[in-house]
NUDO-530507 format. One record per residue (C-alpha): x, y negated, z negated. Coordinates in Angstrom, 3 decimals, padded with zeros to 6 digits. Layout:
BEGIN
R          u          v          w
R          X          Y          Z
...
! end
This chain:
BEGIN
R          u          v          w
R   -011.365   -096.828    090.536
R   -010.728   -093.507    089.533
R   -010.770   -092.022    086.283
R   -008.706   -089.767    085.077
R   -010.171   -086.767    082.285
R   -007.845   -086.657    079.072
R   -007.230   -082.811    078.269
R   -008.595   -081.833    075.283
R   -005.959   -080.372    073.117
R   -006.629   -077.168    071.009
R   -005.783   -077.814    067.730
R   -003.278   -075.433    066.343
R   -004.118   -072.020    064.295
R   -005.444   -068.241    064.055
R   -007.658   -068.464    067.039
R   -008.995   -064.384    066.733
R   -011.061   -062.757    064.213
R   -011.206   -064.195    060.697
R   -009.913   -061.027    058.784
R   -009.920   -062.856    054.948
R   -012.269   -060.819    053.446
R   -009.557   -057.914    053.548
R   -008.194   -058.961    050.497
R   -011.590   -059.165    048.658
R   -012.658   -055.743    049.664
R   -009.223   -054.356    048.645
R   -009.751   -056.099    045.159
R   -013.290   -054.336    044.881
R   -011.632   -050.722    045.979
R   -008.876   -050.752    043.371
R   -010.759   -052.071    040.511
R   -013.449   -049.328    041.541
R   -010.644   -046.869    041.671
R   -009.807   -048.191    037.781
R   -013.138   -047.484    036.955
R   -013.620   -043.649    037.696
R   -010.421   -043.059    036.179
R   -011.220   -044.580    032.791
R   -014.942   -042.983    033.409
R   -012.458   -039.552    033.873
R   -010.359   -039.934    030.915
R   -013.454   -040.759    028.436
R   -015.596   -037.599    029.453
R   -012.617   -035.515    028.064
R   -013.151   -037.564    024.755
R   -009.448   -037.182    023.682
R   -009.027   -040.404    021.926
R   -005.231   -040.231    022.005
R   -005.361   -039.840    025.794
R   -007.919   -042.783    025.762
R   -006.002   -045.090    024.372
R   -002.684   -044.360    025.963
R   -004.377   -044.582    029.174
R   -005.928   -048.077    028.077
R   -002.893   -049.176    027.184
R   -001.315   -048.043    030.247
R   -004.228   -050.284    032.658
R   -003.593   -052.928    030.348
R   -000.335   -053.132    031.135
R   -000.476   -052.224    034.782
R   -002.967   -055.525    035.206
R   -000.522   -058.058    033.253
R   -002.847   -058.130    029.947
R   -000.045   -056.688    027.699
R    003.769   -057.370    028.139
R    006.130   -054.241    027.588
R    009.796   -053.787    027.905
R    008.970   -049.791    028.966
R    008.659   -049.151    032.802
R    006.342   -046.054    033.268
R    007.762   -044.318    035.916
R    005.971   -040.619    035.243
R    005.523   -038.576    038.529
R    003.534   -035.648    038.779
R    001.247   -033.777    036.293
R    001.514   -034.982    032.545
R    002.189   -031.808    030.291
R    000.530   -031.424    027.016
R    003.494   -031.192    024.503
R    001.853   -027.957    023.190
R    002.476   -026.186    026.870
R    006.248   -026.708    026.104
R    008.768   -024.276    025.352
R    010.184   -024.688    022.341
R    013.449   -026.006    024.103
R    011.215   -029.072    026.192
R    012.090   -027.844    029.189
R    010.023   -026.590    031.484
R    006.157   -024.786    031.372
R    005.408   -021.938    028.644
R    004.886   -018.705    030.974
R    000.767   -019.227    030.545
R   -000.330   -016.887    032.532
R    002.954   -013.871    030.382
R    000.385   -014.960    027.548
R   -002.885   -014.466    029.196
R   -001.485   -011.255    030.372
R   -000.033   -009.918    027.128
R   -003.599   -010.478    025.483
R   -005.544   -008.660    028.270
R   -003.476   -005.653    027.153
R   -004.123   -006.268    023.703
R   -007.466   -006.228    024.225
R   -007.222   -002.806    026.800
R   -004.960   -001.270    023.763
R   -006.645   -001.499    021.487
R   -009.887   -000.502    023.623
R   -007.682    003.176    024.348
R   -006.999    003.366    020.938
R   -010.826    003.238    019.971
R   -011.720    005.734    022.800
R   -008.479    008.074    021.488
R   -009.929    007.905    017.885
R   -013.312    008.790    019.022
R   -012.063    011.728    021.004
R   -009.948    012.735    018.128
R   -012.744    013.299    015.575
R   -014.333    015.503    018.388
R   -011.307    017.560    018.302
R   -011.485    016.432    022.207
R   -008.146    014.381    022.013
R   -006.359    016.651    025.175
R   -009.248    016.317    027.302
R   -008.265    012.771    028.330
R   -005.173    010.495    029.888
R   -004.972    007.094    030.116
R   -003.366    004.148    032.062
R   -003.220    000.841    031.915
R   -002.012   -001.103    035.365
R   -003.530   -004.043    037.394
R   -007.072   -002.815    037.618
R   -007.687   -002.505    033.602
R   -007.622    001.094    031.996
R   -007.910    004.376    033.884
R   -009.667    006.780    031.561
R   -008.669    010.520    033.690
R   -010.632    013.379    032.307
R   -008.416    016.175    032.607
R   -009.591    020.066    032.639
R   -011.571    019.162    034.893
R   -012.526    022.874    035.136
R   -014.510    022.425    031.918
R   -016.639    019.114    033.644
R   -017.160    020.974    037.272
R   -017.289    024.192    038.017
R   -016.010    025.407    041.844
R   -018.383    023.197    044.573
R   -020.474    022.085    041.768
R   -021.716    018.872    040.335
R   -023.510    019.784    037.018
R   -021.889    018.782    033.858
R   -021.053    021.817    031.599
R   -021.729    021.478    027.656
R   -017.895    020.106    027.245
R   -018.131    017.531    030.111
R   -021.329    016.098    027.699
R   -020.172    015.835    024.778
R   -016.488    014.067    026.078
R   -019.098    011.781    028.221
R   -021.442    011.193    024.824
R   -018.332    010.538    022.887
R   -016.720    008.068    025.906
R   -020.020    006.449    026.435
R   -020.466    005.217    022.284
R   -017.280    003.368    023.009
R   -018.339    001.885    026.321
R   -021.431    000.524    026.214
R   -020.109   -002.070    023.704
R   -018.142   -003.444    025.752
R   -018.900   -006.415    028.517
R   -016.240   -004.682    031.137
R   -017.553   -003.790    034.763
R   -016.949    000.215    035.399
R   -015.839    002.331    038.052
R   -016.998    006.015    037.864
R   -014.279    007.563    040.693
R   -014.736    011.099    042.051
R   -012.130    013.701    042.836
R   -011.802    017.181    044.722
R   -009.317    019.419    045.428
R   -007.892    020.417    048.591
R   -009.948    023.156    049.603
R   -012.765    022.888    051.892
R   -016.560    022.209    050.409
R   -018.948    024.688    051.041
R   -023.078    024.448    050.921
R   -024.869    021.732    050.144
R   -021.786    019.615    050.775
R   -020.399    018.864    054.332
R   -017.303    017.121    053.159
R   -014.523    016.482    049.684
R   -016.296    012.922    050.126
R   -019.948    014.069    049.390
R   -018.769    016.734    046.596
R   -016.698    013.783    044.975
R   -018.923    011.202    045.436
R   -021.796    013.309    043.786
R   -019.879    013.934    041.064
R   -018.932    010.693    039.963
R   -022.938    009.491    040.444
R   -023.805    012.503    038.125
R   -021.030    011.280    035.713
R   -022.399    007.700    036.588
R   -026.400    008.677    035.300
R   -025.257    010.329    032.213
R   -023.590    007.469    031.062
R   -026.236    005.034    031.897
R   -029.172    007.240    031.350
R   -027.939    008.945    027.613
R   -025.063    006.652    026.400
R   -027.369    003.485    026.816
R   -024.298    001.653    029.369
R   -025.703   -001.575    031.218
R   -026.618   -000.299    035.045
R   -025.423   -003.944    036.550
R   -021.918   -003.279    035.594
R   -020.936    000.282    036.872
R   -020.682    001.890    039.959
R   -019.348    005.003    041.425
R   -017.199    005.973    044.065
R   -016.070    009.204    045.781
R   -012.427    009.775    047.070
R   -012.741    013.217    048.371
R   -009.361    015.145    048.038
R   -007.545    011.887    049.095
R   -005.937    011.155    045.777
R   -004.332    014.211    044.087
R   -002.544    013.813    041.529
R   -000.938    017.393    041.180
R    000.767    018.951    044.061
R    000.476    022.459    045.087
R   -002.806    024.897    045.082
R   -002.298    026.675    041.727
R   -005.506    026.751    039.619
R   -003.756    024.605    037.271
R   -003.232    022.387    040.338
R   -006.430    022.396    041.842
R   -008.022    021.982    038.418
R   -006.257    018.391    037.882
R   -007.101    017.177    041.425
R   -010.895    017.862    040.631
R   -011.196    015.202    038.338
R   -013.375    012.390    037.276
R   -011.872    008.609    036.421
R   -013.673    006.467    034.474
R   -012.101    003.060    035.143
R   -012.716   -000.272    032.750
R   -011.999   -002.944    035.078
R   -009.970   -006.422    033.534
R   -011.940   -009.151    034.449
R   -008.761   -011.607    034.131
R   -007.542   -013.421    037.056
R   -005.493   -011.642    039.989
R   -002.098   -013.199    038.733
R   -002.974   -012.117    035.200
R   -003.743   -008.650    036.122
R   -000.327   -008.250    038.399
R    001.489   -008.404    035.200
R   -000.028   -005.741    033.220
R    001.548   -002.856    034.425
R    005.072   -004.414    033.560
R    003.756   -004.538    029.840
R    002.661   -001.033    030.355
R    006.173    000.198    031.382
R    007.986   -001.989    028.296
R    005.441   -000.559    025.654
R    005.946    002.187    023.598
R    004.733    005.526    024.347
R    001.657    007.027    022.982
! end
């Protein structure tokens, strides 16, 4: 007599991988996410923030009932970055900008008044534009003579009077050398060696005499690539031998793009 096998039947179910401890390890990530955010918000220590943030997790979890939906997107504004109008930023970076020339202003004005009581108030221009304030010394006849690098008595006592100004200051500086168009002679192979020697001899009179920190200026030689005068009249060639004594903003790029539009709407002095 034969026997027949029963089938064994499977009972019914999930028969792959048990995948329940998703929903534990998703718990643990989000209330780890609500901890570094209230571990954010308290090392500002801005109570008011605190607490509306507090209030806002209490909420979120079901400990507090509200009639208020927060539905805020995107970055939260402080109310003092409003316009007066609450709409829209305040132009930050219009502000930033219009205190950088304040501060370059008023740093000409100290330099004009300095130059002034020297009765040395023609021998200098000045410009204020994206790179900070350009300090020109004009006449440059009276600084170099023809193919020559050594200060006269003038060019000393503008530099002494320049240098009383600058070394209280934190600014970086650019010493920038200029020739004319005519071709150097002896000891000088090129514009770019005469103008570069120039500014470095400008360069060690302010650092060695007017006491300016050596870590924040430098000097640079343009040759006869910049003129500012056209034409080969003394008077010509006498501007385009120059020296520029740069003070260098240390505000941010978009800061500094601004400043010469606050140059062109200021008055003229």
């Amino acid at each position: 007599m034969s026997v027949r096998r029963r089938r064994r039947i499977q009972p019914d179910g999930h028969s792959g991988p048990d995948e329940r401890w998703m929903a534990s390890y998703l718990d643990m990530i989000t209330v780890l996410m609500c901890m570094f955010i209230v571990l954010f918000s308290m090392s500002t220590i801005d109570l008011k923030k605190f607490s509306a943030l507090s209030a806002s997790l209490a909420t979120g979890f079901g400990q507090e009932q509200t009639e208020r939906i927060d539905v805020s997107e995107g970055v939260v504004v402080p109310p003092e970055l409003l316009e007066e109008d609450g709409e829209g930023f305040a132009d930050i970076e219009l502000s930033a900008a219009q205190r950088e020339f304040d501060d370059l202003s008023a740093l000409r004005d100290r330099i004009r008044t300095a130059l002034s009581e020297q009765r040395l108030t023609d021998t200098a221009t000045f410009t204020i534009d994206s790179r900070g304030l350009t300090i020109s010394l004009v006449s440059a006849e009276t600084f170099f003579a023809t193919n020559s690098t050594a200060l006269s008595g003038i060019a000393v006592t503008i530099l002494n009077t320049l240098g009383g100004v600058l070394a209280s200051i934190p600014n970086e500086i650019s010493v920038e050398g200029h020739a004319d168009a005519r071709q150097s002679a002896a000891p000088f192979a090129t514009n770019w060696e005469l103008s570069a020697a120039r500014a470095t001899q400008v360069l060690r009179h302010l650092v060695e005499t007017c006491g300016i920190d050596p870590g924040v200026i430098k000097s640079v030689g343009y040759g006869d690539a910049r003129p500012v005068a056209e034409g080969t009249s003394p008077e010509a060639l006498a501007k385009n031998r120059r020296v520029d004594v740069v003070v260098l903003s240390g505000a941010d790029e978009e800061v500094r793009q601004l400043l010469p539009a606050l140059q062109a709407k200021a008055p003229s002095r």
